[in-house]
C-alpha positions as CSV (number, residue, x, y, z in Angstrom):
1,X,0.0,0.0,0.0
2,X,2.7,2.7,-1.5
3,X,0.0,5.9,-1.1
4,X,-0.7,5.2,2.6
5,X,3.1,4.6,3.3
6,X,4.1,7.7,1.7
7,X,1.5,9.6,3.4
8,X,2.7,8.3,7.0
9,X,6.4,9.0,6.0
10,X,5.7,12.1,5.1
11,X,3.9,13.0,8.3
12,X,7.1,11.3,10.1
13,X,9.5,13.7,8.7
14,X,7.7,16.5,9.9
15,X,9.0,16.0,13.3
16,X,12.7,14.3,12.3
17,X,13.2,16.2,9.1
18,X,17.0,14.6,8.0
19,X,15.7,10.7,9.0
20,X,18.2,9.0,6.2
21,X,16.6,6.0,6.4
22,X,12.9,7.5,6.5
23,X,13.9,9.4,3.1
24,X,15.6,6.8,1.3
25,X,12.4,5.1,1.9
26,X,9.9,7.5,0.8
27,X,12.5,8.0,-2.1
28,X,12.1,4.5,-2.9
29,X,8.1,4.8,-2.6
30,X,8.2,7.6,-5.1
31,X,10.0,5.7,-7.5
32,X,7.7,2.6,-7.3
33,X,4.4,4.4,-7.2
34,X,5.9,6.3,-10.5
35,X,6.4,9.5,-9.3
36,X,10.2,10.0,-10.2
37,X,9.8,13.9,-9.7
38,X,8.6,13.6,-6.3
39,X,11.2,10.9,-6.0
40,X,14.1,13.3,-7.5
41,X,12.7,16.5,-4.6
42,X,13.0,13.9,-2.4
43,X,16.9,13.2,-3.1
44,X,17.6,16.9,-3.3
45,X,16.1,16.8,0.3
46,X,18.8,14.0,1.3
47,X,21.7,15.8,-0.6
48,X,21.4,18.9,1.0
49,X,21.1,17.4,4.3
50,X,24.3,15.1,4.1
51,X,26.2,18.4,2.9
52,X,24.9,20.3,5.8
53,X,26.5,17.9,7.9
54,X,29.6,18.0,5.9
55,X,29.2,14.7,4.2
56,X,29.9,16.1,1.0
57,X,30.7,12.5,-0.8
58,X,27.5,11.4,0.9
59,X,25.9,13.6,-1.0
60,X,27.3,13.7,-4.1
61,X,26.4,9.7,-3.8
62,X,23.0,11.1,-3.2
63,X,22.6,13.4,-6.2
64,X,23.3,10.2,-8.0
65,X,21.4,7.8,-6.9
66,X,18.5,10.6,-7.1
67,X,19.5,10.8,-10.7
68,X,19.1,6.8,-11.7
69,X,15.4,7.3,-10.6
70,X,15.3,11.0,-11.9
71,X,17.6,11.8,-14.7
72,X,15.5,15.1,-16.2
73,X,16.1,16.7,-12.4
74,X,17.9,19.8,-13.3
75,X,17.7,20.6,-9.9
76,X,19.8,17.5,-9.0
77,X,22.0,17.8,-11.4
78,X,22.9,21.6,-10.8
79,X,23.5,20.5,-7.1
80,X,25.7,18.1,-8.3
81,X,27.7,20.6,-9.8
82,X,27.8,22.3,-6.8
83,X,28.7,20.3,-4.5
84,X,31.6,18.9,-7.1
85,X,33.0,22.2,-6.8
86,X,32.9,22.0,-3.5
87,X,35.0,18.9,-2.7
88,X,37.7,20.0,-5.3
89,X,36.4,17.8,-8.4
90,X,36.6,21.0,-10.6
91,X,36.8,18.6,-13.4
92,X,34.3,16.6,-12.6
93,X,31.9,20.0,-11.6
94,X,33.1,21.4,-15.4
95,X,31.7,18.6,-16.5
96,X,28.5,18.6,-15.1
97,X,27.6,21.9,-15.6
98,X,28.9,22.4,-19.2
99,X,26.5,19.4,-20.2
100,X,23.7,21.5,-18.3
101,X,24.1,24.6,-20.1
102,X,24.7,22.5,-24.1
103,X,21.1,20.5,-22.9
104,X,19.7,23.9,-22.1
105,X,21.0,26.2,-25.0
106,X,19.8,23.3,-27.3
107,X,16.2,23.6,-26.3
108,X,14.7,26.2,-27.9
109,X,11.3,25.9,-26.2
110,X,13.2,26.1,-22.9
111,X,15.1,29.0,-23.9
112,X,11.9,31.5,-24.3
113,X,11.5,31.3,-20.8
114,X,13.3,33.0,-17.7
115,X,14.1,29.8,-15.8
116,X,16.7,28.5,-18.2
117,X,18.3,32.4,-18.3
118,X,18.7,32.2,-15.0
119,X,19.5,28.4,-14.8
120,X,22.3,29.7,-17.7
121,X,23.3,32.6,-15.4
122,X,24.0,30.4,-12.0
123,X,25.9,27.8,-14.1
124,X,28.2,30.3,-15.8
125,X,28.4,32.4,-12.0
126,X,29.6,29.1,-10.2
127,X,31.7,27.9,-13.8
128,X,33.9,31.2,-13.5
129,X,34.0,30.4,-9.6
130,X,36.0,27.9,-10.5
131,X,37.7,29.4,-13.1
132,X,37.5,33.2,-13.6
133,X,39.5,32.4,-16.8
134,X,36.9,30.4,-18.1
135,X,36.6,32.2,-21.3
136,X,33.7,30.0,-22.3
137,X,31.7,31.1,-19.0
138,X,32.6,34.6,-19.7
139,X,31.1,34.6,-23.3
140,X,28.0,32.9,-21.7
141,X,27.8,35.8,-19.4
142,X,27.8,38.1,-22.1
143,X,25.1,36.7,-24.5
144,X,23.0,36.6,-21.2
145,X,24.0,40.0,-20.4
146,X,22.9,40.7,-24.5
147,X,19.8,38.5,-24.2
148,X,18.4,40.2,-21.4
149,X,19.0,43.9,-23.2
150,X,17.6,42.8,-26.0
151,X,14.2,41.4,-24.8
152,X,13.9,44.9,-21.9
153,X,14.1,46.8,-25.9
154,X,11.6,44.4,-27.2
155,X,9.2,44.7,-24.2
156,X,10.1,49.0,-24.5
157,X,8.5,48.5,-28.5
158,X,5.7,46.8,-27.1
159,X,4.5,49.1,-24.9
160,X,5.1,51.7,-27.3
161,X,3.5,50.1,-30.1
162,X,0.4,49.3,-27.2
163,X,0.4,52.7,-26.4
164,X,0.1,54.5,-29.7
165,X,-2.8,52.0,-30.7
166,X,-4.4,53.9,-27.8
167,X,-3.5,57.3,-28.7
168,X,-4.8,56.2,-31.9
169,X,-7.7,54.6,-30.5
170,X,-8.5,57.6,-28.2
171,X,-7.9,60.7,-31.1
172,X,-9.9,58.2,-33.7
173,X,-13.3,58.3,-31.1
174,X,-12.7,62.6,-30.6
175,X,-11.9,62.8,-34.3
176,X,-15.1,60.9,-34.7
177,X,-17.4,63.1,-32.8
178,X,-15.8,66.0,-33.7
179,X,-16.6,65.4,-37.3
180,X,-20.6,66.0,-36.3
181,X,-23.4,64.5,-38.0
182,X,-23.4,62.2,-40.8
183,X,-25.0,62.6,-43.9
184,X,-27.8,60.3,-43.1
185,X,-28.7,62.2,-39.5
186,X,-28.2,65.4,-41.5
187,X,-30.9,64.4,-44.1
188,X,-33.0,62.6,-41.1
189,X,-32.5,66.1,-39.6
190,X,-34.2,67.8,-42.5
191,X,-37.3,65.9,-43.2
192,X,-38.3,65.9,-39.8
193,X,-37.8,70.1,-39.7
194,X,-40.1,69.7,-43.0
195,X,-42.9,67.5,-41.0
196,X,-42.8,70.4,-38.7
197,X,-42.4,72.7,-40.8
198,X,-39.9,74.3,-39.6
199,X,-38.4,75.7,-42.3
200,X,-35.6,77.5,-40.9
201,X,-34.3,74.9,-39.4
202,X,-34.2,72.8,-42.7
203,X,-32.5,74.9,-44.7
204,X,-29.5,75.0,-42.0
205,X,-30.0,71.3,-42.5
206,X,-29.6,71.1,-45.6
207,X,-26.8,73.7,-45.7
208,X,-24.7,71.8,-43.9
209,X,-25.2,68.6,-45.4
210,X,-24.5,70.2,-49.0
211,X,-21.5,71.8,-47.7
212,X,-19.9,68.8,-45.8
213,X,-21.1,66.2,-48.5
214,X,-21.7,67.5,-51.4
215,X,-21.4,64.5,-53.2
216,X,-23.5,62.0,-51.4
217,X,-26.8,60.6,-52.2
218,X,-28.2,62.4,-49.1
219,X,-27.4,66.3,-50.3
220,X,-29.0,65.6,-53.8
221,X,-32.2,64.1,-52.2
222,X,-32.4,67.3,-49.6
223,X,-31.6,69.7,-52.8
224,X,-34.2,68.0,-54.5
């Protein structure tokens, strides 16, 4: 019964939060309930506990063994890096991290959105941590740094661009009621001044409509 197991580890590690054997199990139930997400938060959990107690190759065991049951964790593997770096495996945390940042600039889809710039950024930060001569890291830092200018411009255009269709919007209604009548409210205008024979008030009628549209329909029939 993996759903009520889970449910009473889970409950368990509310009051002993950094139980190995408790979270190796509910690790475990994550993976055979097929929940390997879960199951990868869950060994990020025992990774970072192991390093907080200084068990650095504990955790880096950790981060792998999350990574058999979870291999899309980027999470995982950025902590990897980490705590590579950490322990002196510069290599090995090169490594790591370099094949992050090809997986991520490879993904289009994944590059339109702000988590893999600043997945990009903290892999490039903690890459010239390592190596400030890193000349790689440092050109990644600078199409960030170009990346990011470019889209605050784009986002400047759009609200510009929204902006005037406003303005537009905005002087297109005053332009329309400044414009007055058209010629079909004008003529309206006129036949009802005739049906009350008001004949003053026709002829300004019709005045204006002949003057303001001469050519339409409506200024013959009120000429007529």
């Amino acid at each position: 019964q993996v759903e009520d197991g889970i449910e009473h580890l889970e409950k368990a590690l509310r009051y002993d939060v950094d139980n190995f054997d408790a979270l190796e199990t509910l690790r475990q139930a994550y993976a055979d309930h097929d929940e390997p997400e879960r199951a990868g938060e869950v060994s990020l959990r025992i990774a970072r506990a192991r390093a907080d107690g200084n068990d650095l190759d504990g955790a880096i065991d950790s981060c792998a063994t999350g990574l058999e049951i979870s291999p899309k964790s980027v999470a995982l593997r950025f902590y990897r890096g980490q705590l590579l770096a950490r322990s002196g495996r510069t290599s090995e945390a090169q490594e790591e991290l370099y094949a992050l940042v090809t997986e991520t600039e490879s993904n289009r889809k994944a590059m339109r959105s702000q988590r893999a710039h600043e997945l990009l950024a903290s892999c490039y930060r903690l890459l010239l941590k390592i190596d400030p001569a890193d000349e790689r890291a440092q050109k990644g830092m600078r199409n960030l740094d170009r990346r990011k200018i470019s889209s605050l411009k784009r986002r400047r255009v759009i609200v510009r661009g929204g902006l005037a269709v406003i303005l537009l919007g905005i002087l297109g209604v005053v332009g329309f009621g400044m414009r007055g009548p058209g010629a079909g409210e004008l003529l309206a205008r006129v036949k009802s001044a005739e049906d009350a024979k008001d004949v003053p008030t026709a002829l300004q009628a019709i005045h204006v409509l002949v003057t303001r549209y001469p050519d339409s329909e409506e200024a013959k029939s009120a000429e007529a």
